[in-house]
C-alpha positions in Angstrom: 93.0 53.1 123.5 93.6 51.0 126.5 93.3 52.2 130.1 95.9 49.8 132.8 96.6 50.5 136.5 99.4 49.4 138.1 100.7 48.9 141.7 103.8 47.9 143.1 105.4 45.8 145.4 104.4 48.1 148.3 106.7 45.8 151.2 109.3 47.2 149.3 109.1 50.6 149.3 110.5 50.9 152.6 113.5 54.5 151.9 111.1 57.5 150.1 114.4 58.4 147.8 115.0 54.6 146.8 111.0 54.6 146.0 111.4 57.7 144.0 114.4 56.3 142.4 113.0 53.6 140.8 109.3 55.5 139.6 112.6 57.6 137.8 113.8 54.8 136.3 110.9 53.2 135.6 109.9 56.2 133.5 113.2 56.8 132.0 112.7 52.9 130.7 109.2 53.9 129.4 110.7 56.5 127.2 110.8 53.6 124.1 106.9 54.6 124.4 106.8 58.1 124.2 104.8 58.1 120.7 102.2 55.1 122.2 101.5 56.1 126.4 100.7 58.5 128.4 101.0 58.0 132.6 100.9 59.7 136.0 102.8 57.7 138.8 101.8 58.8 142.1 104.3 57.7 144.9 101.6 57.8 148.0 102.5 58.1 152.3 104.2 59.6 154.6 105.7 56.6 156.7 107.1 53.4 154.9 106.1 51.2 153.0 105.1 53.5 150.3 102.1 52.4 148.3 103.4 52.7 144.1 100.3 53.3 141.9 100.3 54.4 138.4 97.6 55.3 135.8 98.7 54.4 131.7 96.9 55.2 128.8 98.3 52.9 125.4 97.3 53.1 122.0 95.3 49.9 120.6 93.3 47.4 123.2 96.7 45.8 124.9 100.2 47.2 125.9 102.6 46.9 122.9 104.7 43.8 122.9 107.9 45.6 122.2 107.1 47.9 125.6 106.7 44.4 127.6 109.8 43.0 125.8 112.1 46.2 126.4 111.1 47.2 129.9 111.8 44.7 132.5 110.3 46.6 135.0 107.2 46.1 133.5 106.5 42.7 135.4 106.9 44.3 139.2 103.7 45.6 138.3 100.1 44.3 138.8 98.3 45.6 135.6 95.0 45.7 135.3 92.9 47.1 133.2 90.5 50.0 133.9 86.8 50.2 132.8 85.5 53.8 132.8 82.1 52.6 132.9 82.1 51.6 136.3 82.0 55.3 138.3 83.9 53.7 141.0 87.2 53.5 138.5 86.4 56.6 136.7 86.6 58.6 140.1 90.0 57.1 140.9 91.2 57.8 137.3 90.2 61.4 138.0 92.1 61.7 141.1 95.3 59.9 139.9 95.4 62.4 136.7 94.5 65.7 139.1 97.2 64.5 141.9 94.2 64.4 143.6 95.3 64.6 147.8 94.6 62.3 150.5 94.7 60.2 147.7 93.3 56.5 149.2 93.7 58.8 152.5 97.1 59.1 152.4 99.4 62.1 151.6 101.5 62.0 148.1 104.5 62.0 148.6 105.1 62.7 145.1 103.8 62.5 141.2 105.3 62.3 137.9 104.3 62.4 134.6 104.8 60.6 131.5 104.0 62.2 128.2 
């Protein structure tokens, strides 16, 4: 299993129902990998920009191909992988997963699951 994090173009997200709108979509693209992820999406603020961070979980070491080939959304992203060894990035996994709030001190303004 592989552990990413993503973020978004926060400059972006300056209208909260556009921002919402496209974590939607975003998931609703994801669906090809229902049977290989899991993921939380947390839309965070209360005032524009709004910050876009996401927690996935894949099967194997790397995000399947055909997800990356499918999902163009997939590249407004910055992925990086998480190592839960380092109790830093375990915390913040915890609190993404448990809509953990002030998350990075700031209100969610929402969070979705994928599963």
């Amino acid at each position: 299993m592989s552990l990413a994090a993503i973020s978004g173009n926060n400059d972006e997200n300056t209208v909260s129902f556009v921002t919402l709108n496209q974590v939607g979509g975003f998931l609703q693209r994801m669906d090809l990998a229902r049977k290989y992820a899991f993921g939380k999406m947390l839309v965070i603020g209360s005032e524009p920009p709004f910050k876009v961070k996401g927690l996935w979980l894949f099967h194997g070491q790397e995000i399947p191909q055909f997800v990356l080939d499918e999902c163009y959304d997939m590249e407004l992203y910055e992925w990086k992988k998480v190592d839960i060894t380092d109790e830093e990035q375990k915390e913040r996994v915890s609190q993404m997963i448990e809509d953990y709030e002030p998350f990075e001190g700031q209100p969610l303004l929402d969070a979705k699951c994928f599963k």
